[in-house]
C-alpha positions in Angstrom: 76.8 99.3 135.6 74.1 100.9 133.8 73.9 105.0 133.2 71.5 107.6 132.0 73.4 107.4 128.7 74.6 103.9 128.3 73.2 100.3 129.1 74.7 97.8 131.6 77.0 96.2 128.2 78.1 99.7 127.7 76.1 100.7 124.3 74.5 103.7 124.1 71.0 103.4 124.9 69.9 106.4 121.8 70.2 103.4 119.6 73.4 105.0 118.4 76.8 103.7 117.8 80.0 104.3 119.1 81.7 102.0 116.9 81.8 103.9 113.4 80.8 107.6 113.3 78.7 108.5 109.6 81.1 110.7 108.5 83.9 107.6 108.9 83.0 106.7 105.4 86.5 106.3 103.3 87.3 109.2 100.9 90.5 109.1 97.9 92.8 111.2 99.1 93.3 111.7 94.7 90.1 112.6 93.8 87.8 113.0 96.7 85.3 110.0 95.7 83.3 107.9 98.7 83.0 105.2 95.3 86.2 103.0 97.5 86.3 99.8 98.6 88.8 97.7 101.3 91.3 96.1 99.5 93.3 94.9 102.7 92.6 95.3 106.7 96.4 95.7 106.3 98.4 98.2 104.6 102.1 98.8 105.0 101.9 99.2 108.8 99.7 97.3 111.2 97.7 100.4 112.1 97.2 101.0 108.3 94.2 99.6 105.9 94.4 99.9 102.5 91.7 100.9 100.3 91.2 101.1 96.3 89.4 103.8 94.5 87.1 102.8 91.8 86.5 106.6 90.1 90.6 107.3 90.0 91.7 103.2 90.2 94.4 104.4 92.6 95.3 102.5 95.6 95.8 104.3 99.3 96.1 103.7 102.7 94.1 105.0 105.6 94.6 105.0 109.3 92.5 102.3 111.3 92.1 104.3 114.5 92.5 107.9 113.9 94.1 108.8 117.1 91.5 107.2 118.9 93.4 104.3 121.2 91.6 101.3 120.8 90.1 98.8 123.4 93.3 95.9 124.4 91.1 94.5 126.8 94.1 95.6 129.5 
């Protein structure tokens, strides 16, 4: 059911997303950079992805769901 924020599938209807905030972007815990890319979807733990740092070449892992519980479908 449709409200004065979201449409009846549940999106916002700003055009926004509640998917991915901006500020979500990856940063190296090493050296700061946003210059990273996904290496794996899965790091050492299932709730774990694991990233690689082009400026530093270090490897690191970062939390899928930052406390957030995500949808089961339950």
């Amino acid at each position: 059911m449709p409200t004065p924020d979201r449409d009846d599938t549940g999106e916002p209807t700003d055009g926004s997303t509640d998917h991915q905030p901006p500020d979500d972007q990856p940063t190296c815990p090493y050296c700061e950079s946003t210059d990273v890319t996904l290496e794996s979807a899965f790091g050492s733990e299932i709730s774990k992805s694991q990233y690689y740092c082009r400026n530093c070449r270090t490897m690191f892992e970062r939390l899928k769901y930052d406390g957030e519980r995500p949808d089961t479908g339950r």
